[in-house]
ROKE-453139 format. One line per 2 residues: their letters; for each residue z, y negated, x negated of C-alpha. Coordinates in Angstrom, 3 decimals, m for minus. Layout:
% ROKE-453139
a> Z:Y:X  ...
***
This chain:
% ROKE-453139
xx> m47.176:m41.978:28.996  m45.671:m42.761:25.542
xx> m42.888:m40.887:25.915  m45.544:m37.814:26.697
xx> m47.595:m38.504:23.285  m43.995:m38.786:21.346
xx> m42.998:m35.346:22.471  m46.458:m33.830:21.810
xx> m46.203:m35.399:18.839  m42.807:m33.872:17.531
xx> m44.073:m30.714:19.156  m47.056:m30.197:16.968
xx> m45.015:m31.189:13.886  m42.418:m28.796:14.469
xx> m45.083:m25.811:14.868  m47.384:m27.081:11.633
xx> m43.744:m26.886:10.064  m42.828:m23.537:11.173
xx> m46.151:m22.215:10.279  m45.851:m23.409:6.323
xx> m42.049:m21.880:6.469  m43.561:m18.565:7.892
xx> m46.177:m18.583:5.227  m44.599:m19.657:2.456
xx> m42.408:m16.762:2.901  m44.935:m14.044:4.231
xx> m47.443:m14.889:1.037  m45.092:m15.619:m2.132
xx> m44.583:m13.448:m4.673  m41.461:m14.576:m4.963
xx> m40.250:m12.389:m1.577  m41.552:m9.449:m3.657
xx> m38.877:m9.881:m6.483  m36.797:m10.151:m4.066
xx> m37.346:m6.787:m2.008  m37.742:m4.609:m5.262
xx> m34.751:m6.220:m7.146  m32.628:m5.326:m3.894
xx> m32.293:m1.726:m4.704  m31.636:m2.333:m7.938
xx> m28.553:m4.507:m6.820  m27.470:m2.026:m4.222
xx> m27.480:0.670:m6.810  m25.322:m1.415:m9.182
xx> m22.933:m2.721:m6.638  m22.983:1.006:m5.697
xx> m21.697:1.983:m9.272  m19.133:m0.992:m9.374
xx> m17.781:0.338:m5.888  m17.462:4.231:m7.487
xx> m15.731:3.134:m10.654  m13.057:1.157:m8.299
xx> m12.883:4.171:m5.863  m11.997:5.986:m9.085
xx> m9.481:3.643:m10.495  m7.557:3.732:m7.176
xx> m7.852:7.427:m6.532  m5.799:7.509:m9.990
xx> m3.896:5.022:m8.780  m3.032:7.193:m5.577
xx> m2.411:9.880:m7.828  0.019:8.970:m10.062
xx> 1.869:7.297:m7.039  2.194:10.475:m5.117
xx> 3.762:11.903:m8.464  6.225:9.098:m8.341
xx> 7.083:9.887:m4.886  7.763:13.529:m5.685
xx> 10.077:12.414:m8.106  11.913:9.828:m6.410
xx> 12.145:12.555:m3.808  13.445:15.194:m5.970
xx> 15.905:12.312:m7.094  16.880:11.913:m3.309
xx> 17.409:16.043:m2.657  19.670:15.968:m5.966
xx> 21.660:13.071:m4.368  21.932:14.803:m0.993
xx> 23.078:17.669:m2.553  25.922:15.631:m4.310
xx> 27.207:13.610:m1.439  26.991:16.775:0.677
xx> 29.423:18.250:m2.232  31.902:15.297:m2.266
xx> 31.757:15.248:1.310  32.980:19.172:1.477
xx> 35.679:18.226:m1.380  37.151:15.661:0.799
xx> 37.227:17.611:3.509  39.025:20.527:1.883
xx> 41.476:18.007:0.519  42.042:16.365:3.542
xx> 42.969:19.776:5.134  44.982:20.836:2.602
xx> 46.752:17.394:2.512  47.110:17.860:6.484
xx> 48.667:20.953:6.220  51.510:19.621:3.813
xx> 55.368:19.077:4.413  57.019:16.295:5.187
xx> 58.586:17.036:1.729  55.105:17.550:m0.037
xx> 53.678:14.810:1.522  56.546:12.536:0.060
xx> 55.544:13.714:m3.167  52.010:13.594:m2.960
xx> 52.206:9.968:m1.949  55.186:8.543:m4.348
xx> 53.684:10.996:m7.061  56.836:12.566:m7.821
xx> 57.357:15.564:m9.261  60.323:18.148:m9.836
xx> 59.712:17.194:m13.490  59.956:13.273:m13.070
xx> 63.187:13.379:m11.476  66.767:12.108:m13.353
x> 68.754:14.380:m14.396
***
């Protein structure tokens, strides 16, 4: 039976308590600040988040200009090793196609000129 009155007892505290929580909240002015200061908040937070949208759309922008020129870069160097490339080639054919004799002088860099006399 004591152990009945105990829990009644902790019961009806915890109810009075909830009911001075809900109150307090329902009837203070101070909940009214807080709703019409809200939108005010939102609409400043709102502002902060469109100024950093801006910043970083700049930010996009002057990467994407950055990337066209590294890219233009890359074409340019394409362009050259596809040139050096072709060079070779045409030397390596035309070193291919060489004598026995021509290829002796190509390699020992001789020349008709350099010989003694």
């Amino acid at each position: 039976m004591m152990t009945t009155v105990k829990n009644n007892w902790k019961l009806l505290t915890g109810i009075i308590l909830v009911i001075v929580i809900v109150s307090t909240y329902l009837f203070s002015d101070q909940s009214l600040h807080i709703t019409s200061a809200i939108p005010s908040l939102l609409e400043k937070e709102n502002k902060e988040l469109f100024d950093r949208n801006a910043a970083l759309d700049l930010k996009v922008h002057d990467l994407k200009i950055q990337a066209e020129n590294l890219q233009g870069i890359i074409d340019q160097k394409d362009q050259e090793i596809y040139h050096l490339k072709t060079v070779l080639d045409e030397n390596i054919n035309r070193i291919n196609n060489y004598s026995i004799l021509e290829l002796q002088q190509f390699f020992s860099r001789f020349t008709t000129d350099s010989l003694p006399h």
